[in-house]
GULUMKOL-905614 format. One line per 3 residues: number of its first residue (from 1); their letters; for each residue z, x, y of N, C-alpha, C. Coordinates in pm, 1 decimal, m for minus. Atoms other than C-alpha are relative to their C-alpha. Layout:
<pts>
NUM = a = Z:X:Y:Z:X:Y:Z:X:Y  ...
</pts>
This chain:
<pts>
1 = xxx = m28.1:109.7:m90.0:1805.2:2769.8:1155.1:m123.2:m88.4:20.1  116.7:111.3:m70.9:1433.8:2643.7:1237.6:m18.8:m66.1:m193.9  14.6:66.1:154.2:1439.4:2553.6:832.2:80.9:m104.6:8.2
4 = xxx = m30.8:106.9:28.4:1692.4:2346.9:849.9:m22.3:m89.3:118.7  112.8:48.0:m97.9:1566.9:2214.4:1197.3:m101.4:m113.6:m58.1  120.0:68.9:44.3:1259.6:2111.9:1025.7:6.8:m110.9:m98.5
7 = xxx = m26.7:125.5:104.6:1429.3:1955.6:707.0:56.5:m132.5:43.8  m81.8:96.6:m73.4:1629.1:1746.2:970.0:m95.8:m84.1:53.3  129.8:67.4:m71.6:1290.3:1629.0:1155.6:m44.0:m81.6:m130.0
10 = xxx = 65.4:32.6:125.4:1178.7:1570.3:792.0:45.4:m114.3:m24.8  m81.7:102.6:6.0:1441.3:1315.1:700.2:26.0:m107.7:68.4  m9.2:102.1:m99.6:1484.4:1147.9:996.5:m171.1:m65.5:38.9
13 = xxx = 122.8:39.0:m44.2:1089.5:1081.4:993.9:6.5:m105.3:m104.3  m29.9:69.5:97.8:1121.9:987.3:641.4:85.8:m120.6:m54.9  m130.4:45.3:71.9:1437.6:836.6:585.3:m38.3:m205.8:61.8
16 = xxx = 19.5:88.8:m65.4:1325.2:483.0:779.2:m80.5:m38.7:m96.5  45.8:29.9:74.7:1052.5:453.9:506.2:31.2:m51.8:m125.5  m111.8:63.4:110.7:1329.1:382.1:228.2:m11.5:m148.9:44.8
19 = xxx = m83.9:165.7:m35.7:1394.3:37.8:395.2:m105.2:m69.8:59.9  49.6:33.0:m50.1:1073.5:3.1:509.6:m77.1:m161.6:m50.3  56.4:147.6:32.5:946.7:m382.2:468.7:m79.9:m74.6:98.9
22 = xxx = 78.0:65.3:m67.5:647.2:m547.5:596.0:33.6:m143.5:88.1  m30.8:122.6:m68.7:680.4:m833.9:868.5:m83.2:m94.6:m84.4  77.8:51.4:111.6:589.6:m1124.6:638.4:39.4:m122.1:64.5
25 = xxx = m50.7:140.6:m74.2:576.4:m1521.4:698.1:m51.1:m63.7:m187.8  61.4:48.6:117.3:596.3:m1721.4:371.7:45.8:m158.9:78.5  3.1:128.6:m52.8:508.7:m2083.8:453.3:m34.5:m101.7:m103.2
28 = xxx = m38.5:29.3:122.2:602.1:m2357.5:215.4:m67.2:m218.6:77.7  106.4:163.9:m22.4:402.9:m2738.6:312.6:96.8:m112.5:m90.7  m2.6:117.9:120.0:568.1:m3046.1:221.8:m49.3:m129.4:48.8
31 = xxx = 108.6:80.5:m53.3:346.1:m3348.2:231.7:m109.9:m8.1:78.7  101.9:m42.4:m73.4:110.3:m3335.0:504.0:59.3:81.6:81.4  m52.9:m129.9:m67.3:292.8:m3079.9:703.0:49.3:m32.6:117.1
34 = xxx = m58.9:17.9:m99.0:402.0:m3033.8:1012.7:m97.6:91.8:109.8  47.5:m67.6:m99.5:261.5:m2876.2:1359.8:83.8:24.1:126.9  m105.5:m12.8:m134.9:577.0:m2926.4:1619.4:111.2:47.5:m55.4
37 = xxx = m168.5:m65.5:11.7:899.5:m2719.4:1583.7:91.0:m82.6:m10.2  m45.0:64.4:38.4:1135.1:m2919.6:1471.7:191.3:70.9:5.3  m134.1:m39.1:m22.8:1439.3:m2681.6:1419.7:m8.6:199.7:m43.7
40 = xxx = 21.6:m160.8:74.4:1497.4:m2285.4:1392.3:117.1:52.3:m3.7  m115.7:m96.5:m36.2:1735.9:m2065.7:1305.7:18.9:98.2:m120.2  m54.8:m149.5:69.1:1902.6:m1754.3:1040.5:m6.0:m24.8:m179.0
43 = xxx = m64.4:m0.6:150.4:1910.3:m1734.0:668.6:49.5:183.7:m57.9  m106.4:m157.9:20.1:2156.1:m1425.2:584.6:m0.4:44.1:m158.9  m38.9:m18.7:160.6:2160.9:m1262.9:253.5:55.6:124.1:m23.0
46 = xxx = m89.2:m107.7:43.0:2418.4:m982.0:106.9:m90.1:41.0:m127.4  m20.0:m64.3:162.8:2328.4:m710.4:m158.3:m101.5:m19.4:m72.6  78.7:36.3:77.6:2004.4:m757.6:m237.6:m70.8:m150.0:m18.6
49 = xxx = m6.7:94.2:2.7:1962.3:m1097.2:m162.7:69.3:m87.7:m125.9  m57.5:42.2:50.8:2198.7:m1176.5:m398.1:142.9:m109.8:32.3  m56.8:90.6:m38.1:2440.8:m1368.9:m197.7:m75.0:m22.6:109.9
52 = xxx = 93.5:51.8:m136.5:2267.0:m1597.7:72.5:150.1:m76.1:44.0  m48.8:103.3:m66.4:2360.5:m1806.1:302.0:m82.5:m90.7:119.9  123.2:27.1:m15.5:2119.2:m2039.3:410.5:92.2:m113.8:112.0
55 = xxx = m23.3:65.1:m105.8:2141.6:m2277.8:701.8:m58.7:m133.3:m39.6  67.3:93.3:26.7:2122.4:m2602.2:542.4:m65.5:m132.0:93.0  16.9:34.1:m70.7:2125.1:m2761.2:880.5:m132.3:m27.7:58.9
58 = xxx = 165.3:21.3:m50.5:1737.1:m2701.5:946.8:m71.3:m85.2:m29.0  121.6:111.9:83.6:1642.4:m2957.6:682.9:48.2:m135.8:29.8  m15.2:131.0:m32.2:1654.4:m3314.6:777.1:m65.6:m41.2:m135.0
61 = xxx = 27.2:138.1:115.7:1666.4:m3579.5:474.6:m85.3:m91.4:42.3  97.9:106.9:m42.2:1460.9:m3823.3:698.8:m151.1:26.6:m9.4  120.5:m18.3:m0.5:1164.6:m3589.9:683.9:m51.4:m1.1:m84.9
64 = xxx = 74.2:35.8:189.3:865.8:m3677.0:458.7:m80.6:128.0:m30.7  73.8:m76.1:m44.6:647.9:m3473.5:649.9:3.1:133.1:26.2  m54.5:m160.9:m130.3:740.2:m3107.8:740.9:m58.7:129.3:m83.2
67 = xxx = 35.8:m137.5:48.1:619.7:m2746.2:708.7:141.7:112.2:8.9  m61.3:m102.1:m16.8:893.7:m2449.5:644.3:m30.6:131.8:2.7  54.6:m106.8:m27.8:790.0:m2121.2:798.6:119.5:118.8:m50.3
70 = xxx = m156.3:m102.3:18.3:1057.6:m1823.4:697.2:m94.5:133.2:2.3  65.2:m128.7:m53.1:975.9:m1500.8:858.0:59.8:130.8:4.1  m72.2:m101.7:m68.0:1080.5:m1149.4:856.9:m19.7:84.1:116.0
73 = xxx = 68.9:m75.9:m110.3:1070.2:m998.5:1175.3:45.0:112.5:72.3  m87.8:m103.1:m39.6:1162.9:m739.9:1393.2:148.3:46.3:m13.6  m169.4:m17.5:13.8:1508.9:m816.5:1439.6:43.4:m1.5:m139.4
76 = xxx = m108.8:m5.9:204.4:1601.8:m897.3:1048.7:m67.2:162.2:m40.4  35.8:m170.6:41.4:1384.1:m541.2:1020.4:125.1:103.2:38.1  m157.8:m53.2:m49.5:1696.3:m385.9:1272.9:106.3:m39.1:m62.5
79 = xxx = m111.0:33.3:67.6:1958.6:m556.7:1090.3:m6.5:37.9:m134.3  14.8:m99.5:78.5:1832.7:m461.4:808.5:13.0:186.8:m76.7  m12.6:m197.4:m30.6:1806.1:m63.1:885.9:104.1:9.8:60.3
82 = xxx = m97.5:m23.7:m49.5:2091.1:m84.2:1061.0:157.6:5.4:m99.4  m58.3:m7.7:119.7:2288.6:m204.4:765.5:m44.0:77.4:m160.5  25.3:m112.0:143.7:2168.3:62.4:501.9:m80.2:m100.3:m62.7
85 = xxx = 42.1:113.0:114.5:1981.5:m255.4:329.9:121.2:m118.7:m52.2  m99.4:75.0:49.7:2329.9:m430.8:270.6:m19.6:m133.6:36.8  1.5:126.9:m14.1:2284.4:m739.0:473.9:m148.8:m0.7:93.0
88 = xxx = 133.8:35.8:m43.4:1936.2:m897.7:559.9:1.2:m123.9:37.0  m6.7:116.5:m4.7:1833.6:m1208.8:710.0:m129.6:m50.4:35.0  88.2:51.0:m77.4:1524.7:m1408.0:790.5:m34.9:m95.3:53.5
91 = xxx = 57.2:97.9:m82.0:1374.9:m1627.1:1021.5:m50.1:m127.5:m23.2  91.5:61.8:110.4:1343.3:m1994.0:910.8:m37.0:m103.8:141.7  53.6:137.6:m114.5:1131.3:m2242.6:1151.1:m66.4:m100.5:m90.9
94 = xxx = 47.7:111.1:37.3:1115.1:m2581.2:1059.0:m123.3:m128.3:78.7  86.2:104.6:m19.5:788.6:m2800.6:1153.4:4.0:m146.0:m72.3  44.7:92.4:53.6:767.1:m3146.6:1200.6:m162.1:m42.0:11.0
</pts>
């Protein structure tokens, strides 16, 4: 009993490390950039990021100027682990 006990502690210590993914910010400059928030919100992806679904709403055609921040963070980490890895999403903030 304390064997399998232990293999159970084992797994459940472990098993979180499968899915484990660094909080990351990839930030993408267009023209001279941006420094004021402009717009934020979700980009969702199925399966590997093989199906997205992106929020084309964040990007304004008028801008010349803007920085796109896209972040993974806590919460897309929970949604993530929560969904076995199936559906992920991250964080996109738009600077003007």
């Amino acid at each position: 009993m304390k064997k399998l006990n232990k293999k159970l502690i084992l797994i459940a210590i472990l098993h979180p490390l499968l899915y484990l993914q660094s909080c990351y910010i990839n930030t993408t400059v267009v023209g001279k950039g941006g420094t004021t928030e402009f717009s934020r919100g979700k980009s969702y992806y199925l399966i590997g990021n093989r199906i997205s679904e992106v929020d084309t709403k964040l990007y304004s055609d008028s801008l010349k100027n803007y920085t796109i921040d896209s972040r993974f963070n806590i919460e897309d980490y929970l949604l993530f682990f929560i969904s076995a890895g199936i559906v992920s999403s991250r964080t996109v903030i738009v600077k003007k």
